[in-house]
C-alpha positions in Angstrom: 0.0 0.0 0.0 3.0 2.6 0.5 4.1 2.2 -2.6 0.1 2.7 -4.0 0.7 6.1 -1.6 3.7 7.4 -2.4 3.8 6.9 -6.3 0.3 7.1 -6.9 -1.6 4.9 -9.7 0.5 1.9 -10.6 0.3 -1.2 -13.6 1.1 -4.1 -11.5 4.8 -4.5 -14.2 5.1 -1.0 -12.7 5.0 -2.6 -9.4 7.2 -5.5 -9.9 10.0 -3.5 -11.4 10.3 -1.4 -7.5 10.9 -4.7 -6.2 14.7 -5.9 -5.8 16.2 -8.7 -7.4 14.9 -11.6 -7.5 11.8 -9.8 -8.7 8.1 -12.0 -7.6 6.6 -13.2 -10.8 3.8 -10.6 -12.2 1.4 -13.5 -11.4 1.9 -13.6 -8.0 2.5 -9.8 -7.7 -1.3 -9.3 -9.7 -2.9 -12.2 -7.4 -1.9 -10.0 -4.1 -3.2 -7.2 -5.8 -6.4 -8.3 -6.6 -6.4 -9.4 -3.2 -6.2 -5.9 -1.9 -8.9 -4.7 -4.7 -11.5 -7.8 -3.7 -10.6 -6.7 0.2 -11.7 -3.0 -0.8 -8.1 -1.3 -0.6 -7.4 -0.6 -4.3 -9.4 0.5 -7.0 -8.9 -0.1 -10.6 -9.4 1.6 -13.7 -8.8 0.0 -17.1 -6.4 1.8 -19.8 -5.9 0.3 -23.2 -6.7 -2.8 -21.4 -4.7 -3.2 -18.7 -5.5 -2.3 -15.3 -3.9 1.1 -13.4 -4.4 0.5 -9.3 -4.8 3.2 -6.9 -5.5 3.3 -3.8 -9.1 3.8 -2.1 -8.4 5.7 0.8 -5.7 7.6 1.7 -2.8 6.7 4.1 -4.4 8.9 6.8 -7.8 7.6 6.4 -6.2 3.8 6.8 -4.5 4.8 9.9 -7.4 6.4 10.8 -9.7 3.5 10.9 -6.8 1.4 11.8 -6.5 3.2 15.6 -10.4 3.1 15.4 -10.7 -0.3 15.1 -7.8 -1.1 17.8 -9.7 1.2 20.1 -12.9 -0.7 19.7 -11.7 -4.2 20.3 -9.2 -3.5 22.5 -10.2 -0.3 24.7 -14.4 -1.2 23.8 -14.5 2.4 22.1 -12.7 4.3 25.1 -9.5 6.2 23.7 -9.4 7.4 27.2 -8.8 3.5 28.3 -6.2 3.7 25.5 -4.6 6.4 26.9 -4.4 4.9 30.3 -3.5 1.8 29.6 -0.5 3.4 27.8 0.8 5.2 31.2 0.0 1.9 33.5 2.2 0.0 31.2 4.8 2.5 31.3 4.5 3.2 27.7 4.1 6.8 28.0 5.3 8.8 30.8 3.0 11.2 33.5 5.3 13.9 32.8 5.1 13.3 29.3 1.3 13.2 29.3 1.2 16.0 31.3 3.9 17.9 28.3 1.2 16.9 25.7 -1.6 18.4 27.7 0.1 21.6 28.0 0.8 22.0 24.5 -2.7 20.7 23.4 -3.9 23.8 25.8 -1.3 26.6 23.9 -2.4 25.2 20.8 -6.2 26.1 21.4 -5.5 29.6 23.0 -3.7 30.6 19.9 
């Protein structure tokens, strides 16, 4: 999907020729692909007959729904439980919670 991202609309030869040597066959590389396209990642549209993929969403909007869906399984919808469960771990520090705060709050008076 980064490579969808960062180059924008790609054939899947297009594709195959980023990857290092020994390149995966186009077969394999096309089956993955359509993979991602049948699981709603990609799109496709056809040129001269041959397929162009791009990507459905953008990166933010996959990381997006990503964190959502970890929050909802993991946290049952409560970022605040996220959040938490971050500090208890050790993960994120109190004084480094409380530095995020405090620029949150300077960011909103400006």
């Amino acid at each position: 999907m980064n490579w969808f991202w960062d180059k924008g609309p790609l054939y899947v030869k297009e594709l195959q020729e980023m990857y290092p040597d020994p390149q995966p066959h186009f077969n394999t590389l096309s089956t993955q692909v359509r993979t991602l396209e049948s699981n709603g990642y990609l799109k496709h549209k056809s040129i001269s007959g041959s397929f162009q993929y791009y990507p459905s969403f953008s990166r933010k909007e996959y990381n997006e729904m990503n964190l959502d869906s970890l929050i909802g399984s993991c946290f049952n919808n409560s970022y605040l439980g996220a959040v938490s469960a971050l500090v208890r771990e050790e993960k994120i520090s109190l004084d480094d919670l409380k530095g995020l705060i405090a620029q949150i709050e300077r960011g909103k008076e400006q």
